[in-house]
C-alpha positions in Angstrom: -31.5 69.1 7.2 -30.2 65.7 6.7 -26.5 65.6 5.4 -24.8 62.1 4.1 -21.0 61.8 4.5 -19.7 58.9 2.3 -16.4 57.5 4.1 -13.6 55.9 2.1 -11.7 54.0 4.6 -13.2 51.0 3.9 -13.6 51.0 0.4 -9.7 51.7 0.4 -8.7 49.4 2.5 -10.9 46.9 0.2 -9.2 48.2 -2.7 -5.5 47.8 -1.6 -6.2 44.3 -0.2 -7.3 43.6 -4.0 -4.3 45.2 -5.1 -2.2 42.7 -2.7 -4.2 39.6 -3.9 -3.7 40.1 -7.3 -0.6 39.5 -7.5 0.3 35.8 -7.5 3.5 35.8 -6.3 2.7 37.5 -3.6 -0.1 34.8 -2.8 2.2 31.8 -3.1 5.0 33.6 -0.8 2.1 33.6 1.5 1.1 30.0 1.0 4.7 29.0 1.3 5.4 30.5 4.6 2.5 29.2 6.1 3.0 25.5 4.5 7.0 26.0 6.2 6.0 27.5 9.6 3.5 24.1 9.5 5.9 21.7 8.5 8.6 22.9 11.5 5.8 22.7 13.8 5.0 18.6 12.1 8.5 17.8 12.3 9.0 18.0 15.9 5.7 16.7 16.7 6.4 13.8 14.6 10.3 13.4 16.0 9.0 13.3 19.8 6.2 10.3 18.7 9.2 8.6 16.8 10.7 8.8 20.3 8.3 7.4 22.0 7.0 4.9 19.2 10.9 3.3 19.0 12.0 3.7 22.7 14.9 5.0 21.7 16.6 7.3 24.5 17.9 10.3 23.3 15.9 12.9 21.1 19.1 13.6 18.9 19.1 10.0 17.4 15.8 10.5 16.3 17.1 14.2 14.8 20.0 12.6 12.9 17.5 9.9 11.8 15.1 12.2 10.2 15.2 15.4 7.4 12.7 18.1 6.3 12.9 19.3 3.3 11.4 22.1 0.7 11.0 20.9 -2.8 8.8 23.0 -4.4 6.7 26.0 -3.3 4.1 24.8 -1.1 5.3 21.3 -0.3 7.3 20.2 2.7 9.0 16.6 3.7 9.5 14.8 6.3 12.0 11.8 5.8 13.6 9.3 7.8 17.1 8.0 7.0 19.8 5.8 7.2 20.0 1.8 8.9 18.1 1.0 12.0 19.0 3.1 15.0 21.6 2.0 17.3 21.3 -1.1 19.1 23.0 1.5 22.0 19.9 3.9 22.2 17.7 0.5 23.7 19.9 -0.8 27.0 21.6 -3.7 25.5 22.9 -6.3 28.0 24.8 -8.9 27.2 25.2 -12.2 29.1 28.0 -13.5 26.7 31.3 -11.2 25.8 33.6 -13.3 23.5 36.6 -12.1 21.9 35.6 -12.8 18.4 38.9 -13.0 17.1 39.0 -16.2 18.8 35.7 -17.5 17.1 37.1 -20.3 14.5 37.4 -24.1 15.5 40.8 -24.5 15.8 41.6 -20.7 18.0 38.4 -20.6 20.6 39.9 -23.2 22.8 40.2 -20.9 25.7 35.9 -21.1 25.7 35.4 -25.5 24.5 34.8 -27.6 27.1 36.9 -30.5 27.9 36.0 -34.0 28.4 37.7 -37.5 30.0 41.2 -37.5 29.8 41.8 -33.8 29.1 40.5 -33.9 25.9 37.9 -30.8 24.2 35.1 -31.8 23.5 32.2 -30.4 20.9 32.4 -26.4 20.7 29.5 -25.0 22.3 26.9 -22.8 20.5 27.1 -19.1 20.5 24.5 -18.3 23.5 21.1 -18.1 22.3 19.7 -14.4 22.8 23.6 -13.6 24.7 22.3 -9.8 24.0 18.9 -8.6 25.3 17.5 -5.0 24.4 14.0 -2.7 24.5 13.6 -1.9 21.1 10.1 -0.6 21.0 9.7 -0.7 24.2 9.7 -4.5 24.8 12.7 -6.3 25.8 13.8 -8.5 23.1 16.5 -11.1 23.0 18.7 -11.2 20.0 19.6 -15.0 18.8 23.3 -16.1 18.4 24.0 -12.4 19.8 27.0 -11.7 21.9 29.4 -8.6 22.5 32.8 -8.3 20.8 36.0 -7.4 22.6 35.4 -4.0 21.5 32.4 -3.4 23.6 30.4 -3.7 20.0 27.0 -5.8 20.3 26.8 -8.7 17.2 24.8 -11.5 16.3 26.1 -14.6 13.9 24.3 -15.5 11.2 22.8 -18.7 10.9 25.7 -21.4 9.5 28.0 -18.7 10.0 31.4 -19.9 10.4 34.3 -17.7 10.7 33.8 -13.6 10.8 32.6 -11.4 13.5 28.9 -11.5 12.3 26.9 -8.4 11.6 26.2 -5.3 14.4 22.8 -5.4 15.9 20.5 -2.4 15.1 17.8 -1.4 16.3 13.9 0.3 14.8 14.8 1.8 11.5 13.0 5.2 11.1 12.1 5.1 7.3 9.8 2.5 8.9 8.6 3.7 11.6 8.2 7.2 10.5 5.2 6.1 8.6 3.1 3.6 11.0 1.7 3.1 14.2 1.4 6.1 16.6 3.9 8.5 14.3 1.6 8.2 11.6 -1.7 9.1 13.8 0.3 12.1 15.3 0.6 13.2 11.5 -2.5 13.2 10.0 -4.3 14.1 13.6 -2.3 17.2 14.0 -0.6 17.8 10.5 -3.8 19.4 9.0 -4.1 21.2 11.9 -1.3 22.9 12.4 -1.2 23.8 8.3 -5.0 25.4 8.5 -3.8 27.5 11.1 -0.5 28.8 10.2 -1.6 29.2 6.3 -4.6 31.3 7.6 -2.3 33.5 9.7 -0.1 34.6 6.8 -2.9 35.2 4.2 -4.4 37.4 6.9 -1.2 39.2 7.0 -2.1 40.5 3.1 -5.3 42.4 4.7 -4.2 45.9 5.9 
């Protein structure tokens, strides 16, 4: 005698998956989750290339320089902020420190030369690249660049005349964030990372 058992494990299991993927919601939490878990996983891959794309020598300047952010379901940012980095996070070194209260014509005696009979002579120029960083990686001499008697690195502008001149900076990461190596890293690994971790949480609605 032949006897057929019919077993429903399946068929429920099928059922109550159907149940779970009906419901919208429940799909999109899903889909969000994954899309997040993704975007963490972007965000730091994206923050150690910044690193190493800028030269920059801490991994904190790069954090403070960059956000993530949620704005809809599904959709996750990755920003860079503020000014260019500072000038501090490439090794400045400056070959000129002037106290730049002392910068006008008629106070900055103490650094003009003097010629026959005592007398000063022309003012000299600020030095030409008096501060010289690695932005980038590359050393890079900044023109009309000196450092203040506050330790501060600065660079005149051209026909400047009186003032302490503007504070150097270095790579700006709104920039950078989106060329070069940074932007290979992201669209190499980006996809990547969201096919696996939106995969593993729609999986999750399977019993």
């Amino acid at each position: 005698m032949l006897v057929t058992t019919y077993n429903p494990t399946g068929f429920l299991r099928m059922i109550a998956a159907a149940e779970k993927l009906k419901s919208g919601s429940t799909v999109m939490r899903s889909l969000s989750q994954g899309v997040r878990k993704a975007g963490n996983k972007t965000r730091t891959l994206v923050r150690r290339e910044l690193k190493a794309q800028t030269g920059a020598k801490r991994y904190g300047t790069i954090v403070k320089a960059t956000r993530s952010f949620i704005p809809s379901p599904a959709v996750y940012v990755i920003e860079g902020t503020g000014k260019g980095l500072p000038i501090t996070e490439f090794g400045p070194k400056a070959s000129a420190k002037i106290d730049s209260r002392r910068f006008s014509r008629r106070q900055h005696w103490m650094f003009q030369p003097r010629v026959g009979g005592g007398r000063f002579g022309k003012m000299p120029p600020l030095p030409n690249g008096g501060v010289v960083a690695t932005p980038w990686n590359v050393a890079h001499a900044f023109k009309r660049s000196y450092q203040d008697e506050a330790g501060v690195f600065r660079a005149r502008l051209p026909g400047q005349k009186g003032g302490k001149g503007r504070k150097l900076y270095g790579p700006a990461i709104w920039k950078e964030i989106v060329k070069d190596q940074t932007a290979a890293a992201f669209q190499s690994q980006g996809p990547r990372f969201l096919d696996e971790e939106v995969s593993r949480e729609l999986k999750r609605l399977l019993p």
